[in-house]
C-alpha positions, 0 to 999 in steps of 0.5 A, spaced: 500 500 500 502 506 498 501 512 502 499 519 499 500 526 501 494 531 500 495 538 501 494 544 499 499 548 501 504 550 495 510 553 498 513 551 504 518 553 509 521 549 513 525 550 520 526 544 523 533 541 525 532 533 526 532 528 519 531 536 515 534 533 509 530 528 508 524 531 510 526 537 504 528 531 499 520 528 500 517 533 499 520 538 493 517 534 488 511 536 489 512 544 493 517 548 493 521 549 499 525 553 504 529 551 508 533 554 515 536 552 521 535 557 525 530 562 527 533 569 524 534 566 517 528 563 518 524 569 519 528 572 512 526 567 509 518 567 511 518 575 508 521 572 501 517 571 495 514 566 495 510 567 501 511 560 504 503 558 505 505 553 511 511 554 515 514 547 520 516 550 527 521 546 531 521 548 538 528 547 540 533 550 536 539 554 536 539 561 537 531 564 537 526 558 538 521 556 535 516 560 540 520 566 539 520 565 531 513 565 531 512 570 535 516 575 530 512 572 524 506 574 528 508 581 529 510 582 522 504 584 517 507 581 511 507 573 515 501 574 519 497 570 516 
């Protein structure tokens, strides 16, 4: 049995640290995705067209969080979708 993957979702950011690399190598035939390893980056990529339509937090990464990460994206108007 084959498993499918619906979404609706086109353009991806992507922000987590563990098993990143497969996760961008599963999904990038079918969405286009960003990726970052730390949360500024992140942010700048976030407010970069394509506007990501869904973005994957981690919770525990190195420099700013991901609640800190999220917080940021809130307050900026461009993210605050």
């Amino acid at each position: 049995m084959t498993s499918k993957i619906i979404t609706f979702w086109n353009n991806l950011l992507i922000l987590t640290i563990p098993n990143l690399k497969i996760l961008k190598k599963i999904l990038e035939s079918t969405h286009i995705v960003k990726t970052a390893t730390e949360g500024y980056s992140a942010l700048e990529l976030a407010s970069k067209e394509p506007i990501p339509d869904l973005i994957l937090l981690d919770v525990s990464m190195p420099v700013m969080d991901g609640y800190e990460v999220l917080k940021e994206l809130k307050d900026e108007a461009e993210t605050n979708f």
